[in-house]
N, C-alpha and C positions, 0 to 999 in steps of 0.2 A: 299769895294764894292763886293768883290768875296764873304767874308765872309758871306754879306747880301745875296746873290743870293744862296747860299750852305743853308743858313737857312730856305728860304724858299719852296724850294724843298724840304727837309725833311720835313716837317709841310703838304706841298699839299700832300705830297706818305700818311703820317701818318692821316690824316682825311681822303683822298679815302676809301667809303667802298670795291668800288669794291678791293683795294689791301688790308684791314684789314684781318688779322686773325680770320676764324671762330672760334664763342663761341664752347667749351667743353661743349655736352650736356651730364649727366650722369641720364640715366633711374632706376626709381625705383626699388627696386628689388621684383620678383611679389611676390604679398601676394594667401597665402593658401585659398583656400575656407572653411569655419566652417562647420564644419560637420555634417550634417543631424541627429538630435537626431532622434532613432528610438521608435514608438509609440505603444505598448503594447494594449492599449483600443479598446474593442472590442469584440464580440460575435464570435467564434468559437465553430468547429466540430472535432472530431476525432477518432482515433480508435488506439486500446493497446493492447499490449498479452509481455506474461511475464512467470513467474514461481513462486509456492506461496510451502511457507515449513511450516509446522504449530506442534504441538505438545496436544494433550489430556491427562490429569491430574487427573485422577478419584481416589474416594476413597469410602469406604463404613464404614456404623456405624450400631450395632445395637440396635434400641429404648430401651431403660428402661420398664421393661415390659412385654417383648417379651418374650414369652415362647421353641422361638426354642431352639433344643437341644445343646448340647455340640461340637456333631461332627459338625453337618450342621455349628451351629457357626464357629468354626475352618477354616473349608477351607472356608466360607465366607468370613472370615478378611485375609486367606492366601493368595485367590484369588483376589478379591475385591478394591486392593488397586494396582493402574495398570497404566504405562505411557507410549502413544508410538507416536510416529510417523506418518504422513502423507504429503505428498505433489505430486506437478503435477500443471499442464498448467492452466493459466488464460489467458483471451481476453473479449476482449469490446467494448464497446462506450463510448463516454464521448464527453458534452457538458458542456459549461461555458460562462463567460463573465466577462472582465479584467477590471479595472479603473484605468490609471496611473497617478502618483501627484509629476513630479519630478521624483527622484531616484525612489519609493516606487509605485507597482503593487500590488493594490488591487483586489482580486476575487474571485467567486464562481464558481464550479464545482461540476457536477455529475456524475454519471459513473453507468452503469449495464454492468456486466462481465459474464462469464460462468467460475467457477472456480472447477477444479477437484479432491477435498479435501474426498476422498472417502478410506475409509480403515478399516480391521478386523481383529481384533488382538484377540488372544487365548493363554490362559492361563489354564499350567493343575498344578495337583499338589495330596498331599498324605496328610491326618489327619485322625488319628485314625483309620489307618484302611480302611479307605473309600478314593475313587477316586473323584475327581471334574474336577469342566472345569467352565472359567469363559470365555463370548464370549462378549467383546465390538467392535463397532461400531461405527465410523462417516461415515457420509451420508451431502454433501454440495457440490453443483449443480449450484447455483447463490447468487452470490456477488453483493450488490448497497452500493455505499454512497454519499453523500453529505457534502462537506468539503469545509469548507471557505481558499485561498490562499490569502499569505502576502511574495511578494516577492520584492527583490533589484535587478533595471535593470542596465547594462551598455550597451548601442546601441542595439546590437541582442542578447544580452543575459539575462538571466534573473536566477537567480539560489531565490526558495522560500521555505517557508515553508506550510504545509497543516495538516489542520486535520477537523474533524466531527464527523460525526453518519454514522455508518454501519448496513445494512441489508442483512439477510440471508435466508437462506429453511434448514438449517444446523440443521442436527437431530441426536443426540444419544443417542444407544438406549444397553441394555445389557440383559444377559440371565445367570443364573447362575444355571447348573445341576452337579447333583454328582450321585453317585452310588447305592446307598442305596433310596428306595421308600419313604420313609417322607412322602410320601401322593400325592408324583408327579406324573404326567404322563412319561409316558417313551419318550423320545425325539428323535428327527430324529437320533442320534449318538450313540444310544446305554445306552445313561445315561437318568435321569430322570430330567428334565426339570421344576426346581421349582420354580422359579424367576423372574421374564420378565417386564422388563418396560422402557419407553423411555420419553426423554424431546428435546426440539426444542430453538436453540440458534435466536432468529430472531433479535436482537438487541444488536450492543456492540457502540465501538468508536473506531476510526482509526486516529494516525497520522503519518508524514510523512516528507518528503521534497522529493526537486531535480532541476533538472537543465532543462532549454528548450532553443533552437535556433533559430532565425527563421531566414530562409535562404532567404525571403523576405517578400513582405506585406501580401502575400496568407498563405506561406505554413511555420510552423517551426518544431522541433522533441524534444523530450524529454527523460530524463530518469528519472525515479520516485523509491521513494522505500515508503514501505507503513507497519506500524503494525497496526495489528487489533486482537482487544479482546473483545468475546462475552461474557466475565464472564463466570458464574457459571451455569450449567444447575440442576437442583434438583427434585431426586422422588423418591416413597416411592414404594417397588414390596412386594407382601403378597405372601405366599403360597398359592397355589389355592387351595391345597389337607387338607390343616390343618387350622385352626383359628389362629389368634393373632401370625403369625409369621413374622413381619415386619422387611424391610432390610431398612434403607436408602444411599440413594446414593448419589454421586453428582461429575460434572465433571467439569473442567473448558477448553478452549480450546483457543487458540490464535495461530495467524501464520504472517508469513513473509512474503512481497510481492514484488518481482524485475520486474520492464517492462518499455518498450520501447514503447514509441507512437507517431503518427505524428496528428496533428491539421491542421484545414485549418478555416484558418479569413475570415470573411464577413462582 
């Protein structure tokens, strides 16, 4: 009998929920939220300044035919054949518009700068006898292009590639006097001034790449590097004082371009 009454005491404590042992609740562990892919597509504004280093390539030939003399020849080929240097500040504008597909930022952009590729270089020298002076010149004031971008995003960054069509005002021009009258006029320097002629770079191609951030949906920054090559400029200068004494010339010129810009999306 006791053993019946012991049993069932244990069975009434064991069904009470009020005396059961609460269930172990064990909460999820929280999950991450997926992270916002950031969206590249889109019309933007903005503006660039930088530093541009370039180099001019000139050379001279004379036609078959040509009557000029021995000396004038001379220091034409001595002088004539000439490479130097230029560089200084560029800034701008630049507008465009992005398409993204995925990783891959498709776009186009254009850009007008103020770039200050201006420079004169002098060259003296001795033949036969006779003194010369050859005086080349770049002259290049404004920079435009238009270049299609192909770039790989990852969230806010985007690093691509670019290239296009470049336009310029980019003018050089040269002067070649020497010492002895050949039939020159006498020149602001003392020497005679027989040679004179210029050509105008206004069309090459530019590519590039670089990197851009954007620090939200308005505003991102960039750094860009950019080559640009106008070819060859070519022209033909006669003696003004003598017939049949042709020089031909030609230059070619290309430069380098570093800059920093910021954009703003709309």
């Amino acid at each position: 009998m006791k053993k019946k009454l012991a049993a069932g005491i244990v069975l009434a404590f064991a069904a009470s929920p009020a005396l059961a042992a609460d269930p172990i609740v064990y909460d999820p562990p929280p999950v991450a939220a997926p992270a916002v892919e950031f969206d590249w597509t889109g019309a933007y504004i903005g503006v660039q300044a930088g530093w541009a280093f370039g180099d001019i390539d000139s050379s001279l030939a004379v036609p078959a035919g040509s009557n000029i003399n021995a000396t004038a020849t001379g220091l034409a080929l001595l002088l004539g054949n000439n490479d130097f240097d230029t560089n200084g500040f560029t800034g701008g504008v630049q507008a465009g518009f992005n398409w993204q597909q995925g990783s891959f930022v498709f776009g186009v952009e254009g850009d007008v700068n103020y770039i200050d590729l201006s420079e004169t270089n002098v060259r003296t020298g001795t033949f036969g006898g006779a003194n010369g002076r050859t005086i080349d010149t770049i002259d290049a004031d404004i920079l435009a292009t238009l270049r299609a971008r192909l770039g790989v995003a990852h969230q806010n960054w985007m690093f691509y590639g670019t290239g296009g069509i470049a336009f310029s005002d980019a003018e050089y021009s040269r002067a070649l006097e020497w010492s002895f009258a050949d039939g020159c006029p006498l020149g602001t320097t003392g020497l005679n001034r027989c040679h004179v002629g210029s050509d105008k770079f206004n069309i090459g191609y530019t590519v590039g790449g670089g990197v851009e951030y954007a620090f939200n949906n308005r505003f991102s920054i960039k750094a860009e590097y950019l080559y640009t090559d106008f070819g060859k400029a070519e022209f033909t200068t006669r003696n003004v004082g003598v017939a049949n004494q042709p020089l031909n010339h030609s230059a070619h010129f290309d430069f380098h371009t570093v800059r920093l810009g910021v954009n703003m999306r709309f």
